[in-house]
C-alpha positions in Angstrom: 55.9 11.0 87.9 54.7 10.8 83.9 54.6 13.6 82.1 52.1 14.3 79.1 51.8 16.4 76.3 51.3 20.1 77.4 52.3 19.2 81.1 53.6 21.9 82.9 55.8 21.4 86.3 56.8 24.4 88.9 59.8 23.1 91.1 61.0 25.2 93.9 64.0 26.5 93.6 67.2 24.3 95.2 64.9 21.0 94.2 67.2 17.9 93.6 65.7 15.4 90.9 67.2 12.7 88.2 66.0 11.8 85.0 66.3 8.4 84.9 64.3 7.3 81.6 62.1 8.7 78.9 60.2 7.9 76.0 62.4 8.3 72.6 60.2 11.1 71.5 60.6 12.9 74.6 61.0 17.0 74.7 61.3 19.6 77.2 61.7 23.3 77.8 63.5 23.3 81.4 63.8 27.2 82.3 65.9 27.6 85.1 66.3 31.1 87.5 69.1 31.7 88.5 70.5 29.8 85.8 74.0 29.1 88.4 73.6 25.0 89.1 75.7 21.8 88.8 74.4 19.7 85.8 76.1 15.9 86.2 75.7 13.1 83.9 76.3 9.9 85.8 76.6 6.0 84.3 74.3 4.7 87.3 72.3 6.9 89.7 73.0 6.6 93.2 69.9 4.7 94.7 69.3 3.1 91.5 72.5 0.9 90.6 69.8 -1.6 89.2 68.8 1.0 86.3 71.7 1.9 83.9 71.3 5.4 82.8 70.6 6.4 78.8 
């Protein structure tokens, strides 16, 4: 998915994604309801060994 300027996205809740790379100038509001979840910061993504994480 690419996100652009003034894009806004509506994920249900309990929706599993990764960030795996983005542009050095890059920002993002992420509002989050309930606000209870697991936030992990990995080396390597599972499925993506190929793509070192930044």
């Amino acid at each position: 998915m690419t996100f652009r300027a003034g894009d806004c996205v509506l994920a249900p809740p309990a929706t599993r994604h990764n960030e795996i790379a983005c542009s050095d100038d890059f920002e993002a509001l992420e509002i989050l309801s309930p606000a209870i979840h697991d936030t992990k910061a990995v080396d390597v993504v599972p499925g993506h060994e190929g793509h070192a994480a930044e």
